[in-house]
C-alpha positions in Angstrom: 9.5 43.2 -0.3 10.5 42.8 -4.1 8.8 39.8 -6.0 12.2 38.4 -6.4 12.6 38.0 -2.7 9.4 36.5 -2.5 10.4 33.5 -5.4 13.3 33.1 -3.6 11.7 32.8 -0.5 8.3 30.3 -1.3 10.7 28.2 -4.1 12.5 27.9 -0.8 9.6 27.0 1.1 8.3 24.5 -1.6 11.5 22.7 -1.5 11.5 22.3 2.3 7.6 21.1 2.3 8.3 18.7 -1.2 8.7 15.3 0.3 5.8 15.7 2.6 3.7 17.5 -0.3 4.5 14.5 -2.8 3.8 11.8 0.5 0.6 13.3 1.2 -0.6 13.2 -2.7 0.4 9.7 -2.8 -1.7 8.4 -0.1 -4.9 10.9 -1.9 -4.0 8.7 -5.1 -4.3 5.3 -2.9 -7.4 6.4 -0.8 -9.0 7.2 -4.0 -8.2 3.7 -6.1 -9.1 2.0 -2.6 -12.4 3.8 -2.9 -12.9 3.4 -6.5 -12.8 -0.8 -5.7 -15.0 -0.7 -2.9 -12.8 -0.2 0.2 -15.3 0.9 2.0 -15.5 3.5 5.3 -11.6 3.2 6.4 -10.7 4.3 2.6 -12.9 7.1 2.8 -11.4 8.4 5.8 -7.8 7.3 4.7 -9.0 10.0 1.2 -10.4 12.3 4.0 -7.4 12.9 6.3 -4.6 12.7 3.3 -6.5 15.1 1.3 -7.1 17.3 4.3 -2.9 17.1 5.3 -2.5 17.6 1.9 -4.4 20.9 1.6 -2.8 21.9 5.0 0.3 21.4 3.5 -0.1 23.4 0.5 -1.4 26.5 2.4 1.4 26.7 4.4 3.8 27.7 1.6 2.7 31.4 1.3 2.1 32.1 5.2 5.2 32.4 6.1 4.9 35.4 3.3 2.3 37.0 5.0 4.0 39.2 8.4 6.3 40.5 5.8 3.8 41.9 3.4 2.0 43.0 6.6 4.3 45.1 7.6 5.4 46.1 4.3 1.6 47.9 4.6 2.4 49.8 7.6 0.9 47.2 10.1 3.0 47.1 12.9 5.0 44.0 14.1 3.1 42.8 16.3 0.1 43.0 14.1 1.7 40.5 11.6 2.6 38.4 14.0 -1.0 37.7 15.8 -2.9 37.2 12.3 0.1 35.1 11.7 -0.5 32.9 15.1 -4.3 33.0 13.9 -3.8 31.8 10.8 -0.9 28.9 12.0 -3.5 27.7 14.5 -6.5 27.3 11.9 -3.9 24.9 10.1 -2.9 23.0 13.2 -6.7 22.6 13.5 -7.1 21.2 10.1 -4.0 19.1 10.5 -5.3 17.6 13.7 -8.8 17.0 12.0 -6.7 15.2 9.4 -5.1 13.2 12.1 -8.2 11.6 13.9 -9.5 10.8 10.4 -6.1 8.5 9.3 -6.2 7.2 13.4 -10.3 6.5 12.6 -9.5 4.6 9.0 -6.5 2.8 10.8 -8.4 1.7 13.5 -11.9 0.6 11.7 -9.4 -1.7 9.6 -7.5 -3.3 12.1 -10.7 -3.7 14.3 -13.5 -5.0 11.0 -9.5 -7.4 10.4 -9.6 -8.8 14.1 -13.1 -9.0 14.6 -12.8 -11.6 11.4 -10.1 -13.5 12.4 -12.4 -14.0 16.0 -15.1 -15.4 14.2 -12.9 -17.7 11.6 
Protein backbone atom coordinates (compact mmCIF):
# COMPACT_ATOMS: atom_id res chain seq x y z
CA UNK A 1 0.00 0.00 0.00
CA UNK A 2 1.70 3.35 -1.17
CA UNK A 3 1.25 6.43 1.30
CA UNK A 4 -0.69 8.03 -1.49
CA UNK A 5 -3.33 5.39 -1.38
CA UNK A 6 -3.53 5.68 2.19
CA UNK A 7 -4.29 9.90 1.93
CA UNK A 8 -6.63 9.08 -0.45
CA UNK A 9 -8.13 6.56 1.49
CA UNK A 10 -8.42 8.25 5.45
CA UNK A 11 -9.10 11.98 3.58
CA UNK A 12 -11.87 9.80 2.39
CA UNK A 13 -12.71 8.47 5.56
CA UNK A 14 -12.42 11.90 7.38
CA UNK A 15 -14.92 13.27 5.00
CA UNK A 16 -17.44 10.54 5.49
CA UNK A 17 -17.06 10.73 9.50
CA UNK A 18 -16.98 14.99 9.31
CA UNK A 19 -20.50 15.90 10.29
CA UNK A 20 -20.64 13.38 13.03
CA UNK A 21 -16.93 14.35 14.19
CA UNK A 22 -17.86 18.28 14.25
CA UNK A 23 -21.63 17.09 16.11
CA UNK A 24 -19.85 15.26 18.58
CA UNK A 25 -17.19 18.28 19.44
CA UNK A 26 -20.04 20.57 19.66
CA UNK A 27 -21.90 18.83 22.35
CA UNK A 28 -17.99 18.41 24.31
CA UNK A 29 -17.97 22.38 23.91
CA UNK A 30 -21.66 22.62 25.50
CA UNK A 31 -21.10 19.90 28.25
CA UNK A 32 -18.05 21.67 29.22
CA UNK A 33 -19.64 25.56 29.45
CA UNK A 34 -22.68 23.65 31.18
CA UNK A 35 -20.10 22.44 33.67
CA UNK A 36 -18.08 25.47 33.92
CA UNK A 37 -21.69 27.34 35.33
CA UNK A 38 -22.55 24.68 37.57
CA UNK A 39 -24.79 22.26 35.67
CA UNK A 40 -24.20 19.80 37.79
CA UNK A 41 -24.18 15.66 37.45
CA UNK A 42 -26.40 15.46 33.95
CA UNK A 43 -23.60 17.99 32.40
CA UNK A 44 -20.97 15.83 33.55
CA UNK A 45 -22.28 12.83 31.98
CA UNK A 46 -23.58 14.87 28.86
CA UNK A 47 -19.16 15.93 28.77
CA UNK A 48 -18.63 12.12 29.55
CA UNK A 49 -20.55 10.37 26.69
CA UNK A 50 -19.85 13.22 23.89
CA UNK A 51 -16.29 13.12 24.72
CA UNK A 52 -16.24 9.40 24.75
CA UNK A 53 -18.34 9.21 21.03
CA UNK A 54 -16.11 11.78 20.14
CA UNK A 55 -12.93 9.78 20.77
CA UNK A 56 -14.68 6.69 19.21
CA UNK A 57 -15.14 8.56 16.39
CA UNK A 58 -11.81 9.79 15.77
CA UNK A 59 -10.24 6.24 16.14
CA UNK A 60 -12.20 4.88 13.67
CA UNK A 61 -10.60 6.85 10.77
CA UNK A 62 -7.33 4.75 10.56
CA UNK A 63 -8.98 1.20 11.19
CA UNK A 64 -10.23 0.70 8.26
CA UNK A 65 -6.28 1.11 7.26
CA UNK A 66 -5.34 -1.54 9.39
CA UNK A 67 -6.26 -5.31 7.30
CA UNK A 68 -4.46 -3.67 4.53
CA UNK A 69 -1.27 -2.96 6.19
CA UNK A 70 -1.73 -6.42 7.79
CA UNK A 71 -1.57 -8.11 4.98
CA UNK A 72 0.73 -5.92 3.34
CA UNK A 73 3.16 -7.71 6.33
CA UNK A 74 2.52 -11.15 5.13
CA UNK A 75 -0.40 -11.72 7.67
CA UNK A 76 -2.83 -13.73 6.02
CA UNK A 77 -6.46 -12.56 5.34
CA UNK A 78 -8.03 -13.78 7.76
CA UNK A 79 -5.54 -12.58 10.27
CA UNK A 80 -6.49 -8.91 9.40
CA UNK A 81 -9.72 -9.50 9.49
CA UNK A 82 -10.16 -11.01 13.25
CA UNK A 83 -7.80 -8.12 14.81
CA UNK A 84 -9.94 -5.99 12.75
CA UNK A 85 -13.37 -7.52 14.37
CA UNK A 86 -11.40 -7.08 17.72
CA UNK A 87 -10.54 -3.95 17.42
CA UNK A 88 -14.35 -2.71 15.73
CA UNK A 89 -15.90 -4.37 18.89
CA UNK A 90 -13.63 -2.53 21.59
CA UNK A 91 -15.18 0.70 19.71
CA UNK A 92 -18.70 -0.48 19.77
CA UNK A 93 -17.95 -1.01 23.49
CA UNK A 94 -16.81 2.42 24.04
CA UNK A 95 -19.64 3.77 21.85
CA UNK A 96 -22.21 2.00 23.88
CA UNK A 97 -20.52 3.23 27.25
CA UNK A 98 -20.95 6.58 25.57
CA UNK A 99 -24.62 5.86 25.05
CA UNK A 100 -25.82 4.98 28.66
CA UNK A 101 -23.85 8.09 29.81
CA UNK A 102 -25.96 10.74 27.27
CA UNK A 103 -29.34 8.19 28.22
CA UNK A 104 -28.08 8.71 32.18
CA UNK A 105 -27.62 12.79 31.81
CA UNK A 106 -31.01 12.86 29.74
CA UNK A 107 -32.74 11.03 32.14
CA UNK A 108 -31.31 12.71 35.66
CA UNK A 109 -32.57 16.09 33.89
CA UNK A 110 -35.87 15.29 32.88
CA UNK A 111 -36.41 13.34 36.26
CA UNK A 112 -34.46 16.31 38.99
CA UNK A 113 -37.19 18.77 36.01
CA UNK A 114 -40.41 16.61 36.93
CA UNK A 115 -39.71 15.94 40.30
CA UNK A 116 -39.80 20.03 40.62
CA UNK A 117 -42.71 20.68 38.78
CA UNK A 118 -44.43 17.74 41.51
CA UNK A 119 -43.55 19.71 44.35
CA UNK A 120 -44.36 23.37 42.80
Amino acid sequence: MEPLDILNFSGGQLLIALPSLVGWTAVVVVGALLIRRGAGMPAALLLIGGALMLGAGVLHLPLALIPPFLTSRGWPLGSAAGVLSFLGLGLELVRLGAIVCLLCAFWKQFHVTEALRQTQ
